[in-house]
N, C-alpha and C positions, 0 to 999 in steps of 0.2 A: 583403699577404703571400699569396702563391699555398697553394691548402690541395691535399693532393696524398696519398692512401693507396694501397698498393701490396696486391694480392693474388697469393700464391705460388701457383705449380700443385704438387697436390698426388702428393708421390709415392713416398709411406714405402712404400706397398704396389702391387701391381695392383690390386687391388680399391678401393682408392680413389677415388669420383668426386665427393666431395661441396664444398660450396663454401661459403665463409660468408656472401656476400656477391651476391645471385643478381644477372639485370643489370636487373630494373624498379629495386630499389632502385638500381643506380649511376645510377640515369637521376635516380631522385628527390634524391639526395644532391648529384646535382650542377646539377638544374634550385632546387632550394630551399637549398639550403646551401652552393653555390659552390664544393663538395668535389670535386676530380678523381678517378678510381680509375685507375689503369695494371694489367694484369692479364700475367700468363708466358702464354706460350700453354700449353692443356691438351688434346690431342684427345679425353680420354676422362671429361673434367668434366659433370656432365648438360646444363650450358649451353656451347651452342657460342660459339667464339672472336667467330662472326660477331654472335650473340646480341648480344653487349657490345656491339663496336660500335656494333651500331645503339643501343644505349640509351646511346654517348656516351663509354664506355669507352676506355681506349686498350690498343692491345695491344704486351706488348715484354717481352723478354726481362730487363734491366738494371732493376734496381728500385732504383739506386742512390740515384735522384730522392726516392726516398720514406722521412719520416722515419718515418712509421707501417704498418709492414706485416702483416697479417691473415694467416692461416693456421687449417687445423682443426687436422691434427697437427703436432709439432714439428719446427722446421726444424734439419736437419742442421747441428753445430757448422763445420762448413767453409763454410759459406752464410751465418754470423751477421756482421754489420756495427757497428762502435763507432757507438755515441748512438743506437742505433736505439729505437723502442717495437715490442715486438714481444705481439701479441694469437695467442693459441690455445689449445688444450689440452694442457700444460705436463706432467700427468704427475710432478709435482716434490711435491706439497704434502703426501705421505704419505713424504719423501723416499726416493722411489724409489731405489735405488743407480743403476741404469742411466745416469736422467737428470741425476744430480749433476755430470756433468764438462761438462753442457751450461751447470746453473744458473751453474756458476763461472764458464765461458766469457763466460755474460753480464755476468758482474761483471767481471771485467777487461775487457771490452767499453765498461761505462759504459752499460748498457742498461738499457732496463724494461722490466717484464715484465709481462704483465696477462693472466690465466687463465680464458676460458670460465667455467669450473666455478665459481668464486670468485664471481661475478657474483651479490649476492643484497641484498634490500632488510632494511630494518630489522626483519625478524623472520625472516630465515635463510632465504627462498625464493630456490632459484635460478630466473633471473630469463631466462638464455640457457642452451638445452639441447638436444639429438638424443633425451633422455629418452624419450619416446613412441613413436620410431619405433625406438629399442632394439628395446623390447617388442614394437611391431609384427612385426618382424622375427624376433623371436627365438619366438617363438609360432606365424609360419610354420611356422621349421626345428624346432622341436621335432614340431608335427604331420608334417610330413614323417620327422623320424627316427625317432617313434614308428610313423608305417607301413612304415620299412628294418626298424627293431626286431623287431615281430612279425612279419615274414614270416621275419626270419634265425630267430625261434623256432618258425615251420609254422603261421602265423596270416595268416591274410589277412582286410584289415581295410578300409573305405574310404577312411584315412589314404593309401593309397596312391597316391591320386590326387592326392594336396598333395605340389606341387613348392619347392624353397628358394625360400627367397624372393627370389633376385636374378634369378632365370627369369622373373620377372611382369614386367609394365612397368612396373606401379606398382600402389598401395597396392590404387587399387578394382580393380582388373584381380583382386587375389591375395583379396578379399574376395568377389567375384562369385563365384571357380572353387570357393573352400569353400567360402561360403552354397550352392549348389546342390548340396551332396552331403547335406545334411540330412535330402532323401527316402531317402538309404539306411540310415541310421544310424534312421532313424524303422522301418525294416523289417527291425528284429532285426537287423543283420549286425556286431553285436561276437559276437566267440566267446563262450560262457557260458565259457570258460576265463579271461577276461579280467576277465569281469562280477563286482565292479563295480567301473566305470574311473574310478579318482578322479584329477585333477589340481589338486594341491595350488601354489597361489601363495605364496612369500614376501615379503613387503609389499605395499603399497597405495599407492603414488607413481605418480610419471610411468610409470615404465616398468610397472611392475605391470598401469597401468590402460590402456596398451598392449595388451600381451600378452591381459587377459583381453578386448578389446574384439575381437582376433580369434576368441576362444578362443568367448565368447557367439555367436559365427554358427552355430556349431551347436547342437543338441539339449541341452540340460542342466538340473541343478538346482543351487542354490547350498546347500549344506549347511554350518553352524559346525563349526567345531572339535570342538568339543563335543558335537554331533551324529555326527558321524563317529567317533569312539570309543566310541557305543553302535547302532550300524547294522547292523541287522536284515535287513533289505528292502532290496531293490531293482530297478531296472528295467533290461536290456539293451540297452533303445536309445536310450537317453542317456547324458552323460557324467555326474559329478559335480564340482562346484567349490566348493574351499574355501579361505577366504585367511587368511594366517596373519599375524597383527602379531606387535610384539617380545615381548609374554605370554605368547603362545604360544613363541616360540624358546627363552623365560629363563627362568629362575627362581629367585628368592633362595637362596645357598646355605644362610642362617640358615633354617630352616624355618616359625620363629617370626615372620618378615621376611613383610611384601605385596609383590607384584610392583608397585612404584612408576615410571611409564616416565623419568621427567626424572634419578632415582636409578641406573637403568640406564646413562640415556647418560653417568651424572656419575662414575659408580662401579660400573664394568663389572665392575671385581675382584669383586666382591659377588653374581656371578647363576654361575650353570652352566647347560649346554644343558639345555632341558625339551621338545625336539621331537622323541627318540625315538619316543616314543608314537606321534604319531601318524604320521612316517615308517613305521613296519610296515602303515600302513593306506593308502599311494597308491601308485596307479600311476605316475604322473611328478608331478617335483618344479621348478617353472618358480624360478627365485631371482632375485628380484628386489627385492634391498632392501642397500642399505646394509653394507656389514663392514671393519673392521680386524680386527688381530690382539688389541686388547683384549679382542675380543667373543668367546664362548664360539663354536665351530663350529657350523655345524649339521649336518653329514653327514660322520661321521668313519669313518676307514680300518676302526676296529677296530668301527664298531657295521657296517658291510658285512659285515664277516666272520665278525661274531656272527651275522647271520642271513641269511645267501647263499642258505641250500637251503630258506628258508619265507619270501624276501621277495619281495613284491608290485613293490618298485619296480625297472623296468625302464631308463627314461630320467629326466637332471634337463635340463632346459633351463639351465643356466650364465647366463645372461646377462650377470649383475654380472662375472663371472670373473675373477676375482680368484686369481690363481696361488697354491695353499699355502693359500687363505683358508677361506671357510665351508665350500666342498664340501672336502675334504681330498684330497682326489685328481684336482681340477682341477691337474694339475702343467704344463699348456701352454694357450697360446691358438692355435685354429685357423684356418683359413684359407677362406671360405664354402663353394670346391668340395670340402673335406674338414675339415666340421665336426666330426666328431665319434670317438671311442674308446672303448672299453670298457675298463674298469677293473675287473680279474680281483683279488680279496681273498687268493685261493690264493699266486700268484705275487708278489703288488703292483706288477704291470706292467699296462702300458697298450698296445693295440693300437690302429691306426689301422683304423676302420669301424664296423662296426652287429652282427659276429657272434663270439661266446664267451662262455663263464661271466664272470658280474657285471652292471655296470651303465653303460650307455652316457652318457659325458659329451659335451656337446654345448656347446662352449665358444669362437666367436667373438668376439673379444673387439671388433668396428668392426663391430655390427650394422647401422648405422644408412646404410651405405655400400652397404648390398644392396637400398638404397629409396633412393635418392642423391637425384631430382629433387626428391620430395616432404618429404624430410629437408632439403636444402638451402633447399626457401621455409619452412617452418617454423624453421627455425634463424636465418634472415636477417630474417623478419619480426620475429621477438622481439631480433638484436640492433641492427637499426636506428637504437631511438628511443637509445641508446647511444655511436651511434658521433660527431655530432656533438660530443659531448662529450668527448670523448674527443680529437677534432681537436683542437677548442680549447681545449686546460688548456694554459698555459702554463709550462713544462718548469724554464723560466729563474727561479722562484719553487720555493720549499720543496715539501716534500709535503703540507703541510696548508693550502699557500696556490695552489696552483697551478693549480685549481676543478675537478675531475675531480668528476663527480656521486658522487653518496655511494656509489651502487650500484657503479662502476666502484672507487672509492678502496678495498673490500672485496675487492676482488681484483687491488689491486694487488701483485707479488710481490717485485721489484723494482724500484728508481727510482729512475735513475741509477748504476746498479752497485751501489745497496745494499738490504741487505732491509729492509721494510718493520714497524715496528714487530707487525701480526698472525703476518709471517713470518719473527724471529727464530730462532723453535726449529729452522729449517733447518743454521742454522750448526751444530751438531751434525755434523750431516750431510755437510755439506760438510768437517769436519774430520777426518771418518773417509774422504776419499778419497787 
């Protein structure tokens, strides 16, 4: 039986170049595992058309041929094909409203669905991700809008010489142009108006450890939590860095209660936000960790407006961006050539750019597409040893007999048009459309 996987060109956006599946792996999937790829033509994918070819690929427009086709983001319901498997980032598993007339479509389809994100081994790590190059990314564009920011407030800063991140060529190209401003930042040139410049992380994951790995090229000190709530001293020509887990964010509303973390994720009702505090003490705020709507906010409308005319924070870097979510006035996702707005407490409007009272949100929500090349071999290499298996489960057996590797079986969403015992609690969802 001929084994034959299709990949879509991606085109929910312009900005789109990323790929799941780069062409040394098609070279390899199909010199060791007899697997074909046929690929859409894409002009503006990091790997060119011709790329594939020569690694063996086939190029063509009709992917009718293929029962399994790959994609990053979701393929438009008028492109969906009955009995297909279809692999991406789905978007569905917090049941998104938007995507639920796609998830049903699958089901009257007869389709499976199998989710990036879902991909994780027997103790909950995801296993396939853009995670890192988020962070990467989104720690450019925050140093770049931290240097639009102060200058719109009459500060000229050397942030100003950090361009977005889709301006580089790639990762080292955009880590060489910071690391070499070091010597300035080493020669006093933060304003003492600014001093001291703290940028505060939230979490300590993938992307966190992204963001702060750009964020380390320059000058700084790492300071706790709990250091920075009694901070004294400081020096001007460096930054500070502090990284906040969920103890920091929460805290038992029983006062009586220890902040327990596995209690938290189990019984979210039970915490209120505890990262006021030290929000009054940073200059930007990079968010990079994890939220639903169970979890208490972290940066709410009304503590802005509580303290507009004595707070220090200027920029949050969004990255998680999460519309409505932790920042409360992340109310859209941007676009890389205009990432970012300010969000005025007075009005409770949002302007598009880097100048007015409040505080600049910086909310791209397809960071990882402004670093396409280096995000596509890191995404492909981790989902490789995956895909084999994926070929080969056979469809024409149950879902528990059909041999999808475990890792795969954990995200799968649907199969066969129906959801999959983890992703029941969808149907909700789908009954409120």
């Amino acid at each position: 039986m001929k084994k034959i996987i299709g990949v879509r060109r991606e085109d929910k956006n312009i900005w789109e170049r990323r790929v799941p599946i780069i062409p040394k792996h098609v070279k390899e999937l199909k010199e060791k595992h007899n697997i074909e790829t046929v690929l859409q033509s894409f002009k503006t994918r990091a790997f060119s058309d011709a790329e594939y070819i020569e690694a063996g690929g086939t190029i063509k427009e009709d992917l009718d041929e293929c029962p399994i086709v790959f994609a990053v983001k979701e393929i438009p319901i008028k492109l969906l094909k009955p009995n297909r498997t279809y692999i991406e980032f789905s978007h569905t598993i917090k049941g998104q409203p938007y995507n639920m007339p796609m998830l049903q479509k699958l089901i009257d389809l007869k389709c499976t669905l199998i989710d990036y994100e879902c991909i994780k081994d027997d103790k909950g790590r995801r296993k396939v991700f853009f995670g890192n190059y988020a962070g990467l990314a989104g720690m450019i564009d925050t140093f770049h809008g931290m240097g639009k920011r102060y200058t719109a407030l009459g500060y000229e800063t050397p942030f100003n010489k950090i361009k977005p991140a889709y301006e580089y060529a790639d990762v080292d190209d955009a880590k060489k142009q910071i690391a070499e401003l070091k010597s300035e930042f080493e020669k006093n040139e933060i304003p003492d108006e600014l001093c001291p410049l703290v940028i505060g992380f939230a979490g300590y994951g993938n992307v966190s450890q992204g963001a702060q790995e750009v964020f380390d090229l320059l000058p700084h000190k790492e300071i706790s939590p709990e250091e920075l709530l009694n901070q004294k001293e400081y020096e001007n020509n460096i930054l500070y860095k502090v990284v906040f887990k969920e103890e920091h964010m929460a805290a038992p509303i029983d006062s009586q209660m220890k902040f327990v973390l596995q209690d938290y994720y189990d019984y979210p009702e039970k915490y209120k936000s505890n990262f006021e505090q030290y929000l009054k003490k940073l200059s930007v705020l990079v968010n990079a960790i994890y939220w639903d709507e169970r979890y208490p906010r972290f940066v709410t409308k009304d503590f802005i407006k509580r303290n507009i005319n004595e707070l220090k924070l200027q920029v949050i870097g969004d990255i998680t961006c999460d519309i409505d979510g932790a920042i409360e006035f992340t109310s859209k996702a941007t676009e890389s050539d205009n990432p970012a707005y300010v969000y005025n407490p007075d009005t409770d409007d949002i302007t598009d750019g880097y100048e007015g009272k409040g505080v600049v949100d910086i909310a791209v929500d397809n960071l990882p597409t402004e670093l396409p090349k280096d995000s596509s071999v890191s995404f492909s290499t981790s989902l490789l040893p995956f895909v084999p298996g994926i070929v080969n489960a056979d469809l024409n057996k149950s879902f528990d007999d059909c041999g999808y590797p475990d890792e795969i079986k954990r995200a799968v969403i649907l199969y066969k048009g129906e959801l999959t015992p983890d992703f029941k609690y969808l149907q909700e969802n789908l009954d409120n459309l």
